[in-house]
C-alpha positions as CSV (number, residue, x, y, z in Angstrom):
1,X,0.0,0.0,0.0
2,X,1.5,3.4,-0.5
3,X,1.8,6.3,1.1
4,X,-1.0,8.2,0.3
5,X,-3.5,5.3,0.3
6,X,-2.3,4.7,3.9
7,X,-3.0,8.1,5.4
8,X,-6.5,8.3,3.2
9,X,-7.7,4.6,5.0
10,X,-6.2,6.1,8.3
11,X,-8.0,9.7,7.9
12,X,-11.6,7.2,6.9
13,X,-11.1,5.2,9.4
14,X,-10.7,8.2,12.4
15,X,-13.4,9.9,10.9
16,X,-15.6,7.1,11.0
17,X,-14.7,6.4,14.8
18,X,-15.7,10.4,15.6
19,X,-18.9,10.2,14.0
20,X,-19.4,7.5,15.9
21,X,-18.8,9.0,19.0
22,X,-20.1,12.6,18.4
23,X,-23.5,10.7,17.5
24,X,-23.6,7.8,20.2
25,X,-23.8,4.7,17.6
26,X,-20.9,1.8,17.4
27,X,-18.1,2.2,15.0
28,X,-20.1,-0.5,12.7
29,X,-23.7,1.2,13.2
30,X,-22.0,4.4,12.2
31,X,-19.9,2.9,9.0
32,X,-23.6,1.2,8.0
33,X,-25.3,4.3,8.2
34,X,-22.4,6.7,6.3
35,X,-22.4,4.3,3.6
36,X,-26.5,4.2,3.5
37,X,-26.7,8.1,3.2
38,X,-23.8,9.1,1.4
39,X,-21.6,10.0,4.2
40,X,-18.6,7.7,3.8
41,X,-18.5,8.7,-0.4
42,X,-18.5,12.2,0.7
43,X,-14.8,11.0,3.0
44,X,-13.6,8.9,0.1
45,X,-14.3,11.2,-2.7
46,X,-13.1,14.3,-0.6
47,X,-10.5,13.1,1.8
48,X,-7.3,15.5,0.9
49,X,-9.4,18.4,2.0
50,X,-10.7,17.5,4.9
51,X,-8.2,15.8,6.5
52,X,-6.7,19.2,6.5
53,X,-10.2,20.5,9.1
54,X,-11.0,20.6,12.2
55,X,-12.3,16.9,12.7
56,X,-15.5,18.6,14.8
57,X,-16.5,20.3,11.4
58,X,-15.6,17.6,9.8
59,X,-18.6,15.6,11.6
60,X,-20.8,17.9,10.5
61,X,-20.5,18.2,7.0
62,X,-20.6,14.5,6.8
63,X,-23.6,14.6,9.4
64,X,-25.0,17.6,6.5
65,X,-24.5,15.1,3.5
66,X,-26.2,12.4,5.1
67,X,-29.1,14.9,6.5
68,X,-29.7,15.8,3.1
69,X,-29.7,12.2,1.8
70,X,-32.5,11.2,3.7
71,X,-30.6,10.1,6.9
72,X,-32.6,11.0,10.0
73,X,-29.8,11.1,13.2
């Protein structure tokens, strides 16, 4: 795996664990319910410039994309 590939699965991965948190839901109910409403595309397809955020605002645009894909938390 190379470099870049590493710190994108790494920066996924975090962001995955704080939405978890910030939202009270497992690691696995959060990752289910990212992918469901758009969430964990939004990460993938954007990761260089958010990695670069404040992970608090980082929650909430991912909690935003999912809002407006139907997602209810």
């Amino acid at each position: 795996m190379n470099e870049e590939t590493h710190n994108k699965v790494r920066f996924i991965t975090f962001m995955i664990a704080q939405f978890a948190k910030a939202y009270k839901m497992s690691k696995r109910e959060a990752y289910i319910y990212l992918r469901r409403y758009g969430g964990f595309d939004y990460l993938r397809n954007h990761w260089w410039a958010l990695h670069i955020q404040n992970p608090f605002w980082v929650e909430r645009e991912m909690f935003a994309v999912c809002r407006r894909n139907g997602g209810l938390r």
